[in-house]
mmCIF file of the N, C-alpha and C atoms, coordinates in Angstrom:
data_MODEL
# 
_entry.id   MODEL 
# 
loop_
_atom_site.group_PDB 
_atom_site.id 
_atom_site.type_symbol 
_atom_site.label_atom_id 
_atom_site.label_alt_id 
_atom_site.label_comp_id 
_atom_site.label_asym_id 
_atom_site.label_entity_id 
_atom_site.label_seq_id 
_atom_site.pdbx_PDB_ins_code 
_atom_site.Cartn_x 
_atom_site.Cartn_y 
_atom_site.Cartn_z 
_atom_site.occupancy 
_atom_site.B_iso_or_equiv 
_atom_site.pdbx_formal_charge 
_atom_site.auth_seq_id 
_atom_site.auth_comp_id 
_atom_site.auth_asym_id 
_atom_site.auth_atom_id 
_atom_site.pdbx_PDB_model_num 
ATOM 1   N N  . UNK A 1 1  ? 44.852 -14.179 68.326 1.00 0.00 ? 1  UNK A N  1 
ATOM 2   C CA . UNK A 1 1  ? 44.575 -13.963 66.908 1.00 0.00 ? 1  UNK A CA 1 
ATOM 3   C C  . UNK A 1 1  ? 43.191 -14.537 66.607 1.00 0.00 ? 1  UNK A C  1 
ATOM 4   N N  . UNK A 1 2  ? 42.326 -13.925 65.744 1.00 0.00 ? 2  UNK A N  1 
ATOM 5   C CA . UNK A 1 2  ? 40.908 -14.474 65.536 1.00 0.00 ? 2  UNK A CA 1 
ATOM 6   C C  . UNK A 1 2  ? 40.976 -14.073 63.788 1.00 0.00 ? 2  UNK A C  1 
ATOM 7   N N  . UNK A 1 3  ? 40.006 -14.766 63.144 1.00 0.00 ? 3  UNK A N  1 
ATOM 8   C CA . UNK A 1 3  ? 39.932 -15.290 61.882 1.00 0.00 ? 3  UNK A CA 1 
ATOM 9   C C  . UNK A 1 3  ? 40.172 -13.541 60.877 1.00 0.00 ? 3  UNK A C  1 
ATOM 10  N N  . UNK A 1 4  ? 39.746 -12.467 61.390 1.00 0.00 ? 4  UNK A N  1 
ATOM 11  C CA . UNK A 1 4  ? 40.078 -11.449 60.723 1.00 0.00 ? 4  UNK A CA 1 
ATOM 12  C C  . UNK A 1 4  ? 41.242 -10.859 60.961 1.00 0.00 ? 4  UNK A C  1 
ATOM 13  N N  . UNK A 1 5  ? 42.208 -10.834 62.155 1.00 0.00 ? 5  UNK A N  1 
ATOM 14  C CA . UNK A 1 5  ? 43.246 -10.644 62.030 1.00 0.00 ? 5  UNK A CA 1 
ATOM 15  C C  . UNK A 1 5  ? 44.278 -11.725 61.086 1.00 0.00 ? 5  UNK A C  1 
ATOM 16  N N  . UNK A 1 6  ? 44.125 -13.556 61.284 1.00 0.00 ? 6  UNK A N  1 
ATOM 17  C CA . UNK A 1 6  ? 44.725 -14.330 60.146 1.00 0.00 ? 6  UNK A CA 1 
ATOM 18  C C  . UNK A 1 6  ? 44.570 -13.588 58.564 1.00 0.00 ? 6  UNK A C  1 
ATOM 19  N N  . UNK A 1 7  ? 43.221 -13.542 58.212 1.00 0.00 ? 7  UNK A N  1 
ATOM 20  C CA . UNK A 1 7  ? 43.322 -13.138 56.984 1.00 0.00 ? 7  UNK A CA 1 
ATOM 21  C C  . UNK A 1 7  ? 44.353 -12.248 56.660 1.00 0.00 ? 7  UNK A C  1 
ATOM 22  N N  . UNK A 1 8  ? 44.229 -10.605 57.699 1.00 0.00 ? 8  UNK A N  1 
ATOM 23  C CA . UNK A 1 8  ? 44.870 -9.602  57.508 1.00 0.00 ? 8  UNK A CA 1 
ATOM 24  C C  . UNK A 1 8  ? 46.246 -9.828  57.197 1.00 0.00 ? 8  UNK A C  1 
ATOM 25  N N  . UNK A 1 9  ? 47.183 -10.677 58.284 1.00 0.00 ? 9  UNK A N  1 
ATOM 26  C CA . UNK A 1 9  ? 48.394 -11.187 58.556 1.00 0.00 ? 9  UNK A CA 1 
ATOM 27  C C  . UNK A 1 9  ? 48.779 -11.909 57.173 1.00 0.00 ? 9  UNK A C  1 
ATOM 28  N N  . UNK A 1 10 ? 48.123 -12.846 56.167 1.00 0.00 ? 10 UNK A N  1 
ATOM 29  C CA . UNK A 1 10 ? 48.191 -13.808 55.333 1.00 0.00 ? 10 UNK A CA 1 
ATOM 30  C C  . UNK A 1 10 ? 48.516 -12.915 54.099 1.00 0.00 ? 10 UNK A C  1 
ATOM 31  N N  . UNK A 1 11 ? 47.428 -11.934 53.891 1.00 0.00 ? 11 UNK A N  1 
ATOM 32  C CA . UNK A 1 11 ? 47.217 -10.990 52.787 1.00 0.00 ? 11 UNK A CA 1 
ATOM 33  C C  . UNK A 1 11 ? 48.959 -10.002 52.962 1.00 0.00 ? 11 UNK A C  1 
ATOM 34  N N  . UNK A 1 12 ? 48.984 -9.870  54.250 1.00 0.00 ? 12 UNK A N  1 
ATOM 35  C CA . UNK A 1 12 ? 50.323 -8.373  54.143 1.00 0.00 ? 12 UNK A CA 1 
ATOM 36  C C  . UNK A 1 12 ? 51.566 -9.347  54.033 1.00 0.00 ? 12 UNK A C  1 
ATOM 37  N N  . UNK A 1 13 ? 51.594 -10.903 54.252 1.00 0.00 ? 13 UNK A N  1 
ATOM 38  C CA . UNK A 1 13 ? 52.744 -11.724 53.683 1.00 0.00 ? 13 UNK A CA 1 
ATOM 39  C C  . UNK A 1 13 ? 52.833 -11.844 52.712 1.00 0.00 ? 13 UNK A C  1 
ATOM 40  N N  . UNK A 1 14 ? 51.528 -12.054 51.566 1.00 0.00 ? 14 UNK A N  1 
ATOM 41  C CA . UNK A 1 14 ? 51.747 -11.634 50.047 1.00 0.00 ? 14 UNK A CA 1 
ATOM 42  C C  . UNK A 1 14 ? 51.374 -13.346 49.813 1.00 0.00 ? 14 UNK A C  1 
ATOM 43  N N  . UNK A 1 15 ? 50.447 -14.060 50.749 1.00 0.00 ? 15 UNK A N  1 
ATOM 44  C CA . UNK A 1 15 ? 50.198 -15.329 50.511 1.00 0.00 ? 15 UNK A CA 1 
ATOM 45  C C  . UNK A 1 15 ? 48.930 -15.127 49.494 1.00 0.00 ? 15 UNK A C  1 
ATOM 46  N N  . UNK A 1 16 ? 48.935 -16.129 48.394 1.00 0.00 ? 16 UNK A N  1 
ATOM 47  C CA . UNK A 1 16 ? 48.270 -15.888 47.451 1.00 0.00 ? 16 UNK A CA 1 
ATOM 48  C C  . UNK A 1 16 ? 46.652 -16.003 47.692 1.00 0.00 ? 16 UNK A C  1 
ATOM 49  N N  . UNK A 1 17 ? 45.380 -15.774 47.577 1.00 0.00 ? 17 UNK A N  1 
ATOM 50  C CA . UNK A 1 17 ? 44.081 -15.974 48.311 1.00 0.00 ? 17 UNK A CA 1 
ATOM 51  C C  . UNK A 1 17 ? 43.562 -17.185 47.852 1.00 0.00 ? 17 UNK A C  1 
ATOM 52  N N  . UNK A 1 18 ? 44.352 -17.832 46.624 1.00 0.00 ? 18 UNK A N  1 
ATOM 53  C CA . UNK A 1 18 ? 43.362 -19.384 46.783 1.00 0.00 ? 18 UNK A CA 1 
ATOM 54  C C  . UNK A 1 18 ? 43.866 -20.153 47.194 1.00 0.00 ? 18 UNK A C  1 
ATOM 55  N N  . UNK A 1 19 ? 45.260 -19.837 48.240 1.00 0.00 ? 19 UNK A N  1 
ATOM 56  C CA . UNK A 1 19 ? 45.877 -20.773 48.508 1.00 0.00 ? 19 UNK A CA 1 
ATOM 57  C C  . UNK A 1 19 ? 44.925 -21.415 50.486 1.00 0.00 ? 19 UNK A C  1 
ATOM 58  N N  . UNK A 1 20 ? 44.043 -20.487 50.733 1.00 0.00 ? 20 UNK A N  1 
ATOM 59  C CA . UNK A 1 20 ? 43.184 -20.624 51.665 1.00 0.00 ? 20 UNK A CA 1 
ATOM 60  C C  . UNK A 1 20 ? 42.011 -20.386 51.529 1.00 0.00 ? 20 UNK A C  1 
ATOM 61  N N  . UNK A 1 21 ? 41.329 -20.712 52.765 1.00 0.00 ? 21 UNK A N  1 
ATOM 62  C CA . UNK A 1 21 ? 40.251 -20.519 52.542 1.00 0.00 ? 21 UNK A CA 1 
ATOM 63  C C  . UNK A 1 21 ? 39.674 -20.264 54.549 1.00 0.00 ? 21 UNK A C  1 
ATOM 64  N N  . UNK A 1 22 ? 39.259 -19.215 54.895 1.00 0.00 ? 22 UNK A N  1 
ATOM 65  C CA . UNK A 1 22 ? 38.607 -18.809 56.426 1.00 0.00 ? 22 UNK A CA 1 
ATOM 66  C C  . UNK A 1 22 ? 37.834 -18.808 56.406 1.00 0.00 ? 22 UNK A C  1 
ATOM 67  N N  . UNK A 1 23 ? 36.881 -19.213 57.455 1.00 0.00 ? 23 UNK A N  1 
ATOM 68  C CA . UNK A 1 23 ? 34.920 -19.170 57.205 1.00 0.00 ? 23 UNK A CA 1 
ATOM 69  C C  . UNK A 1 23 ? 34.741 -17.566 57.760 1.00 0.00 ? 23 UNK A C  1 
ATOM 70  N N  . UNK A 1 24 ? 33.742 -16.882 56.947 1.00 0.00 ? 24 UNK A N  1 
ATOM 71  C CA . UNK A 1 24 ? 33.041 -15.820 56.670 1.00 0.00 ? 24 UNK A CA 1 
ATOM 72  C C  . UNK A 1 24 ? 34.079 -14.928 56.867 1.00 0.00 ? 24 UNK A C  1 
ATOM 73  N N  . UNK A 1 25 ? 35.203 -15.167 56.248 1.00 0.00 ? 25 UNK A N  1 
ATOM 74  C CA . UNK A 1 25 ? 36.575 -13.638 56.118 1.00 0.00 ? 25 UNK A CA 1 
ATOM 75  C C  . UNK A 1 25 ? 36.881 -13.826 54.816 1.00 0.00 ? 25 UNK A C  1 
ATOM 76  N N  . UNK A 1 26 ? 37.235 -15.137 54.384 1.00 0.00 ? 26 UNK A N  1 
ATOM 77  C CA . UNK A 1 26 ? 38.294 -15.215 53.182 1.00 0.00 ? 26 UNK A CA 1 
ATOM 78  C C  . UNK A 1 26 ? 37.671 -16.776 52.416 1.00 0.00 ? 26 UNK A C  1 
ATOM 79  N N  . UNK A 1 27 ? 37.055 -16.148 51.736 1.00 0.00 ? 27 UNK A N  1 
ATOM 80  C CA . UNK A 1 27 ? 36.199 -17.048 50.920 1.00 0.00 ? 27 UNK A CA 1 
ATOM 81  C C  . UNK A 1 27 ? 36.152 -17.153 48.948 1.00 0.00 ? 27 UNK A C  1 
ATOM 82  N N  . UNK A 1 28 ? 37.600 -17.820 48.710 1.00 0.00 ? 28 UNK A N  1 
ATOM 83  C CA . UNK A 1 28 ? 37.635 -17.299 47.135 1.00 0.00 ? 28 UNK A CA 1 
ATOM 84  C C  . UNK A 1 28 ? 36.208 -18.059 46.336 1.00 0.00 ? 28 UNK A C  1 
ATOM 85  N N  . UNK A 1 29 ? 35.878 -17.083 45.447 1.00 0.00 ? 29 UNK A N  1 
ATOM 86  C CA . UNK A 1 29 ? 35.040 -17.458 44.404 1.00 0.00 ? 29 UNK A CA 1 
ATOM 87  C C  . UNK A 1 29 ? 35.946 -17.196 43.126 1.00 0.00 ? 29 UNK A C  1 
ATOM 88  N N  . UNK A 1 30 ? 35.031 -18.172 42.151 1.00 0.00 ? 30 UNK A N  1 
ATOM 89  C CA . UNK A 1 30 ? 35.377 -19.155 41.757 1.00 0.00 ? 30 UNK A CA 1 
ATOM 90  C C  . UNK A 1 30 ? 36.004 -20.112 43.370 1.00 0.00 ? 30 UNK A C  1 
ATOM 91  N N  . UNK A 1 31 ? 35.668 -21.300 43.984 1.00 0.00 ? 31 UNK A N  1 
ATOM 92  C CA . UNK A 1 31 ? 36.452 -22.021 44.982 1.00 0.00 ? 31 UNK A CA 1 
ATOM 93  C C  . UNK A 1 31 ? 37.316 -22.416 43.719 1.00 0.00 ? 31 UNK A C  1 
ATOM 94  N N  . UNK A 1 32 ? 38.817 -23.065 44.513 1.00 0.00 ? 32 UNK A N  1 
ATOM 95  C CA . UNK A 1 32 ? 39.846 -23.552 44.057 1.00 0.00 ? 32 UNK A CA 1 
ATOM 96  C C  . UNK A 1 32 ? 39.916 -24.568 44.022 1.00 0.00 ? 32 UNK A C  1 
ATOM 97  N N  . UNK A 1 33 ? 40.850 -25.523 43.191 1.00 0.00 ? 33 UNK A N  1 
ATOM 98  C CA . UNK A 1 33 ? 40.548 -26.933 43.180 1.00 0.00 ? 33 UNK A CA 1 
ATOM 99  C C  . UNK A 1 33 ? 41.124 -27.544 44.740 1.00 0.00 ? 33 UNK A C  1 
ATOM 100 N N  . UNK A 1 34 ? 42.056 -27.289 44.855 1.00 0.00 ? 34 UNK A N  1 
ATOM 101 C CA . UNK A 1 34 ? 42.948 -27.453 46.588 1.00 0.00 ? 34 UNK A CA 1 
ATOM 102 C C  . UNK A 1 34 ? 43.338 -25.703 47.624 1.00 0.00 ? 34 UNK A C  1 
ATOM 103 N N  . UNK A 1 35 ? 42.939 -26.315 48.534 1.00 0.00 ? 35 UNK A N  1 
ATOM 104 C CA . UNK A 1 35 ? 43.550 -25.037 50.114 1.00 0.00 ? 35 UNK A CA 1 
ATOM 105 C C  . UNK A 1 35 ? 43.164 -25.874 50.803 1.00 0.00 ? 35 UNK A C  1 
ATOM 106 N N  . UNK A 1 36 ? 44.040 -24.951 51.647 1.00 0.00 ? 36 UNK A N  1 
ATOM 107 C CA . UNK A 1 36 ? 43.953 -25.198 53.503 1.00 0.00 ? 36 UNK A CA 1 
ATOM 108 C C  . UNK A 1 36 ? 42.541 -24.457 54.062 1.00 0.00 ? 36 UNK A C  1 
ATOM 109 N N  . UNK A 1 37 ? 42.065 -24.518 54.405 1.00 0.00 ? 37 UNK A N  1 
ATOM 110 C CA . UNK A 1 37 ? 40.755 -24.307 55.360 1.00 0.00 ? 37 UNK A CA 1 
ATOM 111 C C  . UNK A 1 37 ? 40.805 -24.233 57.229 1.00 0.00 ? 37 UNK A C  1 
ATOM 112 N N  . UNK A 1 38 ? 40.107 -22.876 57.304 1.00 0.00 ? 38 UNK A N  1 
ATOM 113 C CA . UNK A 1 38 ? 39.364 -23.021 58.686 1.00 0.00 ? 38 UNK A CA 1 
ATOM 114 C C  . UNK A 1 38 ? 38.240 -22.638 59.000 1.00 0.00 ? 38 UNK A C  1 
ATOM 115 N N  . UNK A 1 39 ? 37.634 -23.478 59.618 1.00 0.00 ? 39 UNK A N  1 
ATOM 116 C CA . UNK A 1 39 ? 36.135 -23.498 59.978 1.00 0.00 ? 39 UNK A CA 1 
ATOM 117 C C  . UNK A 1 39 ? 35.808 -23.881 61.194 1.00 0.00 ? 39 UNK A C  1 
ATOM 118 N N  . UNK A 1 40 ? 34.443 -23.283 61.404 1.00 0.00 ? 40 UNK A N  1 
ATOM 119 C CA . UNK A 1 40 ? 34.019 -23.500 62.727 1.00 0.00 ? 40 UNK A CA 1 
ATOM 120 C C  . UNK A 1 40 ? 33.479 -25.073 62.907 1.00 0.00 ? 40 UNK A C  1 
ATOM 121 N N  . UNK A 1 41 ? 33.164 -25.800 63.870 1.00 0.00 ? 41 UNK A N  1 
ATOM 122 C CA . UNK A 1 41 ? 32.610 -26.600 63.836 1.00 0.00 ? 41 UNK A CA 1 
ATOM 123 C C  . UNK A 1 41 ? 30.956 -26.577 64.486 1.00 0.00 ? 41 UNK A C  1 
ATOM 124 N N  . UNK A 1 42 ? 30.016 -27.413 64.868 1.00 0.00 ? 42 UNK A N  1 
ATOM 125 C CA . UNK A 1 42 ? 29.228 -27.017 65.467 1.00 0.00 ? 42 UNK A CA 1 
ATOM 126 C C  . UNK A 1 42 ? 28.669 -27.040 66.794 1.00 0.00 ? 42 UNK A C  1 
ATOM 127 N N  . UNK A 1 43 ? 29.644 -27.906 67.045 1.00 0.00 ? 43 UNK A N  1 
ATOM 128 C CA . UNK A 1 43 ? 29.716 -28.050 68.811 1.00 0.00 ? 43 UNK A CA 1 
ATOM 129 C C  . UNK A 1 43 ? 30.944 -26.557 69.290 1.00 0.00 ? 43 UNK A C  1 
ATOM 130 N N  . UNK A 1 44 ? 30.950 -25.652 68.621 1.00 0.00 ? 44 UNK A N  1 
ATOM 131 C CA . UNK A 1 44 ? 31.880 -24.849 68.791 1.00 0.00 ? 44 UNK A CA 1 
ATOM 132 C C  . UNK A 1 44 ? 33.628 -24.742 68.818 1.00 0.00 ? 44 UNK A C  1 
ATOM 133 N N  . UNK A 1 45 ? 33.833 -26.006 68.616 1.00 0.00 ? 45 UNK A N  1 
ATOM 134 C CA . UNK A 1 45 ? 35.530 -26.343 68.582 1.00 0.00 ? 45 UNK A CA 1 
ATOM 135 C C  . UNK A 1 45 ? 35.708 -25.537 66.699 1.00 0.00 ? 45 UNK A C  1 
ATOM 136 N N  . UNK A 1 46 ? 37.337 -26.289 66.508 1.00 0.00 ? 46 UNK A N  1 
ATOM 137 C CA . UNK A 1 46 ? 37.330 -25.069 64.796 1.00 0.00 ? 46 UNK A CA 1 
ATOM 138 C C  . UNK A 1 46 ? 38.700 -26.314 64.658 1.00 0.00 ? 46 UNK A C  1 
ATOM 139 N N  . UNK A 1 47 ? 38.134 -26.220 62.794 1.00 0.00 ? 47 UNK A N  1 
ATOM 140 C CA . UNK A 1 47 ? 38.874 -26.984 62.791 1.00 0.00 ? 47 UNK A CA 1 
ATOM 141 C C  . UNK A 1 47 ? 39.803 -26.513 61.569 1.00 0.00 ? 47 UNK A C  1 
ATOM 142 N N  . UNK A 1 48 ? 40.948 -27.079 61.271 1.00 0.00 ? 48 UNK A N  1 
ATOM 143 C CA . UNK A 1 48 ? 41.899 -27.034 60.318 1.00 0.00 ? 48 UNK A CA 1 
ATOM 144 C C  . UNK A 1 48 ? 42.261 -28.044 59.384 1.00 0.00 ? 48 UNK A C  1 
ATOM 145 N N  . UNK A 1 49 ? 42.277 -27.796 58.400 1.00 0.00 ? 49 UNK A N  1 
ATOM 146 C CA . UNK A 1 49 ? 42.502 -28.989 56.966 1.00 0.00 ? 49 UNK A CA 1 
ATOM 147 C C  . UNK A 1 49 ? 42.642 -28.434 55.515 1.00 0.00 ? 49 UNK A C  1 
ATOM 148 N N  . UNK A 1 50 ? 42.280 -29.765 55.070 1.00 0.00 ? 50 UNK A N  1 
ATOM 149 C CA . UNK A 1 50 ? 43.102 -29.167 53.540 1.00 0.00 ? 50 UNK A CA 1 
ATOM 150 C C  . UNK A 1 50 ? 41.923 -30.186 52.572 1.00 0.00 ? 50 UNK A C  1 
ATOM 151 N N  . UNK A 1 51 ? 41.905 -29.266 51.318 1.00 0.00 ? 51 UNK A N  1 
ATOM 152 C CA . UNK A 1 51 ? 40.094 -29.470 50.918 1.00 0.00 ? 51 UNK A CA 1 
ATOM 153 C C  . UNK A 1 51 ? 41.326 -29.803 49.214 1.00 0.00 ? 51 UNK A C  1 
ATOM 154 N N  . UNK A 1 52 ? 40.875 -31.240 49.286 1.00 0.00 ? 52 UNK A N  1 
ATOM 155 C CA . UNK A 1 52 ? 41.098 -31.931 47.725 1.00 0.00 ? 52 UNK A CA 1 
ATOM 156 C C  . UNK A 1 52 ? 40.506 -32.466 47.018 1.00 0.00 ? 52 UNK A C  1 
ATOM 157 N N  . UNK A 1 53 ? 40.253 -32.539 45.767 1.00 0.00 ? 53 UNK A N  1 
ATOM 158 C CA . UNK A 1 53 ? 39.884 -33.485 44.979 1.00 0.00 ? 53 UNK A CA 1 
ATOM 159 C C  . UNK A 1 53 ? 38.470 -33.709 45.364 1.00 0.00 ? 53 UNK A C  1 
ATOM 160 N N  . UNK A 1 54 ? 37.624 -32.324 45.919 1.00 0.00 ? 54 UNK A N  1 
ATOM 161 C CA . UNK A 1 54 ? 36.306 -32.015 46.201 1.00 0.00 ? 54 UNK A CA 1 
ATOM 162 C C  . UNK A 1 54 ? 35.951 -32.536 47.604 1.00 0.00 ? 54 UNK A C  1 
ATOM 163 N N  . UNK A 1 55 ? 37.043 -32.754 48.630 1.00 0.00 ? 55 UNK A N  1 
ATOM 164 C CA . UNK A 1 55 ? 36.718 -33.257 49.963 1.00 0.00 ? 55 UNK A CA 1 
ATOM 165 C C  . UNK A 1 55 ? 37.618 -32.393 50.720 1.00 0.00 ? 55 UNK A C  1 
ATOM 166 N N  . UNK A 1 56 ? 36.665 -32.059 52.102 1.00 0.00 ? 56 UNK A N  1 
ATOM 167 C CA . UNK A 1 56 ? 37.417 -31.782 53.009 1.00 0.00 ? 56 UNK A CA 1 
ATOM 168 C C  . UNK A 1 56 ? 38.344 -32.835 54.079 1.00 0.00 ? 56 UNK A C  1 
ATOM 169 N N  . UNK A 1 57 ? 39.466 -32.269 54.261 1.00 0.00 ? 57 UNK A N  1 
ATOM 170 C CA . UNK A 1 57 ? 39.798 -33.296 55.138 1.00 0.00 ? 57 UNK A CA 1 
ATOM 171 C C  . UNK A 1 57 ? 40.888 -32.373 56.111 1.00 0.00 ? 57 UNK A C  1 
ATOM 172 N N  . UNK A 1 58 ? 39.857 -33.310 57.084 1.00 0.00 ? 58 UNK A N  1 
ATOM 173 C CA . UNK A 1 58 ? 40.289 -32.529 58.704 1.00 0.00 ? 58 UNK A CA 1 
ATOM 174 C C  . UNK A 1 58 ? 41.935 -32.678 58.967 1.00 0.00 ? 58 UNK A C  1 
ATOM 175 N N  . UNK A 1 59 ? 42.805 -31.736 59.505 1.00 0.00 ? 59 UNK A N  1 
ATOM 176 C CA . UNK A 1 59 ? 44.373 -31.980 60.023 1.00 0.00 ? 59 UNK A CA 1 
ATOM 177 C C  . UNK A 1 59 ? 43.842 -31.997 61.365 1.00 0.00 ? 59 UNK A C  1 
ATOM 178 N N  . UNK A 1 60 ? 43.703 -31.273 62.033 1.00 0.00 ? 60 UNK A N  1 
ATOM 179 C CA . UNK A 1 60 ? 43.395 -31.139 63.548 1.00 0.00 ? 60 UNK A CA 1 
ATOM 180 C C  . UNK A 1 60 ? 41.840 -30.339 63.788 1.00 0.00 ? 60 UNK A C  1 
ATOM 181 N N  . UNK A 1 61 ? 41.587 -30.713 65.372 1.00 0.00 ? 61 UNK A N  1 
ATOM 182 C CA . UNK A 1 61 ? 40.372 -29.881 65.590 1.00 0.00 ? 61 UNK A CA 1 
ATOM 183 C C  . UNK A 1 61 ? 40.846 -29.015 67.019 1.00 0.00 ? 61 UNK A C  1 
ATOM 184 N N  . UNK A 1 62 ? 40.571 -27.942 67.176 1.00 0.00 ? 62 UNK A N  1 
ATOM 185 C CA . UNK A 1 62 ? 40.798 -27.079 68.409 1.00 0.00 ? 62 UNK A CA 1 
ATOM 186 C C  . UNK A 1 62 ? 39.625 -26.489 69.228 1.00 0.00 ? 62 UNK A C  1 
ATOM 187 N N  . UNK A 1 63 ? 39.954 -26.268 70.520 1.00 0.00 ? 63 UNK A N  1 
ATOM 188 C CA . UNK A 1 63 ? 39.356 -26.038 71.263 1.00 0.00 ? 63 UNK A CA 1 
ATOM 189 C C  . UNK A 1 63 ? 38.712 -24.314 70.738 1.00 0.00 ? 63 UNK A C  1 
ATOM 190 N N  . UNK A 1 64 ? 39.668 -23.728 70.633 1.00 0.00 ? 64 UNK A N  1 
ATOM 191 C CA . UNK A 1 64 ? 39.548 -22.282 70.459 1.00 0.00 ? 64 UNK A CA 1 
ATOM 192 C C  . UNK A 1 64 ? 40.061 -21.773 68.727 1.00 0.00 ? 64 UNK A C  1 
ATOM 193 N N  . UNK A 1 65 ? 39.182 -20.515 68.491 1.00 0.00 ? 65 UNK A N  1 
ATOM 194 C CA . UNK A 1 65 ? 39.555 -19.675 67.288 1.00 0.00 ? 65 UNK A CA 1 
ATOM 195 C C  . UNK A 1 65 ? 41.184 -19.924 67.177 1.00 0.00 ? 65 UNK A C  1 
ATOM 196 N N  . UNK A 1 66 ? 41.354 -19.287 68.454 1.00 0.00 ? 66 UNK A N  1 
ATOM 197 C CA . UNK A 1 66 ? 42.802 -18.463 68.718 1.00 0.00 ? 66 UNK A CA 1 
ATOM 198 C C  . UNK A 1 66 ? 43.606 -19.236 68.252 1.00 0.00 ? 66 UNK A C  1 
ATOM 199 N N  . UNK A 1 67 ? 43.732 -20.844 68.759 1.00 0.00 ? 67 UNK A N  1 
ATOM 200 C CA . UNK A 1 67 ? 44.141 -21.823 68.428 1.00 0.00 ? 67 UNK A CA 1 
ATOM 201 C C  . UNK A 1 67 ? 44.557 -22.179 67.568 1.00 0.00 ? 67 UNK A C  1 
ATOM 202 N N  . UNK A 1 68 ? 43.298 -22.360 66.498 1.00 0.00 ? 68 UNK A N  1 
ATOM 203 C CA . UNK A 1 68 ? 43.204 -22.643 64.936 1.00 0.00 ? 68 UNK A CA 1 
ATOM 204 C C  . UNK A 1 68 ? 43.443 -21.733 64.302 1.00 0.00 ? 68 UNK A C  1 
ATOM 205 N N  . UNK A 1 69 ? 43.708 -20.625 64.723 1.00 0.00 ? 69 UNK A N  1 
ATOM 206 C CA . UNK A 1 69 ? 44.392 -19.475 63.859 1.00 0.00 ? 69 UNK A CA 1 
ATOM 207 C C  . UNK A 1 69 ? 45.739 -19.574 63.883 1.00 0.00 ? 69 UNK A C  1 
ATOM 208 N N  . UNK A 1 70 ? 46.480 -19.873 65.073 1.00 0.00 ? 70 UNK A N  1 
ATOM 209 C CA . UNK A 1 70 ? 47.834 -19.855 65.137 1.00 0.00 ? 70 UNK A CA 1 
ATOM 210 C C  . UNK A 1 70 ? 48.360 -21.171 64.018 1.00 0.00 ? 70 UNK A C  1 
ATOM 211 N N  . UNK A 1 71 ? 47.624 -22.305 64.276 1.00 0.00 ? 71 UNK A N  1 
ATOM 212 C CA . UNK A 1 71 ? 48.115 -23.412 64.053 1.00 0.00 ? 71 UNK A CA 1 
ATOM 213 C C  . UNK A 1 71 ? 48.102 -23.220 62.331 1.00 0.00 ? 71 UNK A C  1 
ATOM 214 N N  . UNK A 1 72 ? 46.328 -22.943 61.819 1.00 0.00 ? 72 UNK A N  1 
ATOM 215 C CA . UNK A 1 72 ? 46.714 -22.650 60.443 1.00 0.00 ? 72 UNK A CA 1 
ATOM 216 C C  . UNK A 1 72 ? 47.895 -21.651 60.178 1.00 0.00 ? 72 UNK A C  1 
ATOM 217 N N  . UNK A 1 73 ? 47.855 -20.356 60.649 1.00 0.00 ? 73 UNK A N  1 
ATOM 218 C CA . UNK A 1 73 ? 48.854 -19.915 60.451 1.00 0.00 ? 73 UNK A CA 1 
ATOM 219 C C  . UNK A 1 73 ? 50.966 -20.345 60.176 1.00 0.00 ? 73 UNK A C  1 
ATOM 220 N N  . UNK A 1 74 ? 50.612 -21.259 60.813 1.00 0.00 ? 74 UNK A N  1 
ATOM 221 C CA . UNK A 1 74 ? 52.181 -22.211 60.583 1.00 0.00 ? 74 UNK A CA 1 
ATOM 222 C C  . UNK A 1 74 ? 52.293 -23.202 59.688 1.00 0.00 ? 74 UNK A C  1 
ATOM 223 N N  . UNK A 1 75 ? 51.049 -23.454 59.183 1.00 0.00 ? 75 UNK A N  1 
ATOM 224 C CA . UNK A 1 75 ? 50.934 -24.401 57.973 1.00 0.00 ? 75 UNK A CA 1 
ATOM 225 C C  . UNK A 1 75 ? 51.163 -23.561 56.607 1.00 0.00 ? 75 UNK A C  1 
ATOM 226 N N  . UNK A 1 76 ? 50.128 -22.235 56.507 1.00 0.00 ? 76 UNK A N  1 
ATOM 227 C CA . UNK A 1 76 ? 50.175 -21.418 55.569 1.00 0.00 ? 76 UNK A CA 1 
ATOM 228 C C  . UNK A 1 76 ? 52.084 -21.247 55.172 1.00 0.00 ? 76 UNK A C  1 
# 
C-alpha cells in the first residue's frame, strides 16, 4: 500500500477528511485543529502521529511507505 492507495481506501470507508492528514495526497485546507498524520521524513524513513494543540507528535517512525501506510491505516 503507498500513500495514494491509503487515501483511496480511507475515503471509500467513509472516514471523514479532517480526521487525517497524508503528505502530498490528502491535505485538508482550512488544516484542522487535531489528525493523525503521515509524512515523509528526511533521511527517507515515514513517520506516523497525531498533530495537537498546534504540534506534531510522532507515534512511530518506519522504515518504509508501505509500512506507515498499513500501520496508519489501523489507527484510522
Amino acid at each position: 500500500m503507498n500513500r495514494v492507495s491509503l487515501a483511496r481506501a480511507l475515503r471509500d470507508a467513509g472516514v471523514p477528511g479532517d480526521q487525517y492528514w497524508i503528505e502530498g495526497v490528502h491535505e485538508p485546507a482550512p488544516t484542522p485543529p487535531d489528525f493523525l498524520y503521515l509524512r515523509s521524513l528526511p533521511d527517507g524513513r515515514w513517520e506516523v502521529g497525531v498533530y495537537e494543540r498546534g504540534a506534531y507528535e510522532p507515534v512511530t517512525v518506519h522504515a518504509t511507505e508501505a509500512e506507515a501506510c498499513a500501520h496508519f491505516r489501523t489507527l484510522v
